[in-house]
C-alpha positions in Angstrom: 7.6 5.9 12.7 7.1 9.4 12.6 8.7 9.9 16.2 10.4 7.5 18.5 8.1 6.9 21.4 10.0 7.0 24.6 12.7 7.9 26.2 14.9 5.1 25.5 18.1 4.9 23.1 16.9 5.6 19.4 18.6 5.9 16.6 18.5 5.3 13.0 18.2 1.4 12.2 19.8 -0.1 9.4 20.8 1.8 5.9 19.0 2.3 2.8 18.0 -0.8 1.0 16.8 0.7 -1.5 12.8 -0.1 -0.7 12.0 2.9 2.1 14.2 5.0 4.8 14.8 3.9 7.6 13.7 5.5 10.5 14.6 6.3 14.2 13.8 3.4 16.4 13.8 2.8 20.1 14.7 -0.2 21.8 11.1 -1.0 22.5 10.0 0.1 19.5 12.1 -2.8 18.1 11.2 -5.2 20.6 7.3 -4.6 19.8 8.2 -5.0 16.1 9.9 -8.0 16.6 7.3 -9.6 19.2 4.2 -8.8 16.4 6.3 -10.2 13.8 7.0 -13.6 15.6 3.1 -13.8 16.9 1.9 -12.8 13.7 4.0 -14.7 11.1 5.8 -17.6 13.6 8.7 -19.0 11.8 8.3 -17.6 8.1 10.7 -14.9 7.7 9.5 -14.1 4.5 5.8 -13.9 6.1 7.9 -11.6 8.9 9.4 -9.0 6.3 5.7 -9.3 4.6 4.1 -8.4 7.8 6.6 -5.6 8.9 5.5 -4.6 5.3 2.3 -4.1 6.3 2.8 -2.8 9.2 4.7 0.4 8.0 2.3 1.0 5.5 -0.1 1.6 7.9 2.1 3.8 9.9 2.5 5.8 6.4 -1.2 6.2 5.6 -3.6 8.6 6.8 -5.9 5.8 7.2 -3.6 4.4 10.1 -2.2 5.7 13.3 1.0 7.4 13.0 3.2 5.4 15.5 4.6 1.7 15.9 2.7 0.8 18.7 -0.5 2.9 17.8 -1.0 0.6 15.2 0.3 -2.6 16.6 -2.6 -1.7 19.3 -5.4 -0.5 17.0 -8.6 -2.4 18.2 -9.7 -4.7 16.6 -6.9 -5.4 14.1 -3.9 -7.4 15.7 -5.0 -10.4 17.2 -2.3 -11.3 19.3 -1.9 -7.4 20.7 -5.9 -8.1 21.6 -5.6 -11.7 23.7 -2.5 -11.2 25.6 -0.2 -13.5 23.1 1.8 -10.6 21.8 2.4 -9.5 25.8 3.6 -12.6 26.3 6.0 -12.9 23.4 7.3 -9.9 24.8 8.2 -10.6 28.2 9.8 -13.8 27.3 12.0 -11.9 24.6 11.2 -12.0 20.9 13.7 -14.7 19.0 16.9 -13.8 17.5 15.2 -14.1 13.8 12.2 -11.9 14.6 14.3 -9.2 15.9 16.5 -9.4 12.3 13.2 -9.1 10.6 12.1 -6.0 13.0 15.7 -4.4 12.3 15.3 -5.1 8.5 11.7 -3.6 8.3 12.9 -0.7 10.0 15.5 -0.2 8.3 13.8 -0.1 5.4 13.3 -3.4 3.9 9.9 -4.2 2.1 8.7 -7.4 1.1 8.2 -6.9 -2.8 4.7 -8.9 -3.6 3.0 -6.6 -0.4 4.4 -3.2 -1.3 1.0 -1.6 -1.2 -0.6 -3.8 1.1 -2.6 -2.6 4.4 -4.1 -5.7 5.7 -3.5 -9.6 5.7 -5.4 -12.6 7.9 -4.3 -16.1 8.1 -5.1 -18.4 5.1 -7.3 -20.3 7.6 -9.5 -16.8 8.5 -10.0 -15.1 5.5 -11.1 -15.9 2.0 -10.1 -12.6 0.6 -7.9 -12.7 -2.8 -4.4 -12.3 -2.1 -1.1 -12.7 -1.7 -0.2 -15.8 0.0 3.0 -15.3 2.1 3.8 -17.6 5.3 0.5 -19.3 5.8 -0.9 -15.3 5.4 -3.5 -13.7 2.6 -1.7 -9.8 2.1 -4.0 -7.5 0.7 
């Protein structure tokens, strides 16, 4: 995140794990990570660290937007940000293990086998060579 993006409580999440910095993070900017994580990888935490991956790739490329939720709302790239799913996820409150996988990510964790990964699609969606992780293709 190359700036928090409200107003709300931010600080640094997390230490160094040794994979990337961590970064500030809001509250919602949490909550958002943690609600795509659990729409996009369900119960798989591996598949969440893998997505959250993914995720700040794209924030780091100059291919991507530059924020959390820029990305997370691109069109045309998140399903459940597109159909209302991810809103919904969100007002009911993302679970307990999705949040520890949004605090992980942001803190710095990266899943190793998608380290340089900018895209993934459900096993059942995509026939693109890949990484399988959580029922999802990384590649």
């Amino acid at each position: 995140l190359k700036q928090a993006q409200d107003s709300e409580t931010s600080g640094s999440i997390g230490g160094d794990t040794g994979d990337a910095p961590s970064v500030n993070a809001s509250v919602s900017d949490i909550a958002l990570m943690a609600g795509i994580l659990q729409c996009e990888a369900g119960n798989s935490y591996e598949g969440m660290i893998a997505v959250g991956t993914v995720i700040m790739n794209r924030i780091a490329s100059s291919r991507f937007p530059d924020t959390l939720k820029e990305v997370v709302y691109q069109k045309g790239q998140f399903g459940p940000a597109m159909t209302g799913k991810l809103d919904r996820v969100l007002a009911q409150g993302p679970n307990s293990s999705s949040y520890k996988a949004a605090k992980e990510v942001l803190g710095g964790k990266r899943h190793p086998k998608v380290k340089s990964c900018l895209y993934f699609n459900g096993q059942q969606w995509t026939n693109h060579a890949g990484v399988n992780i959580g029922g999802n293709i990384f590649w």
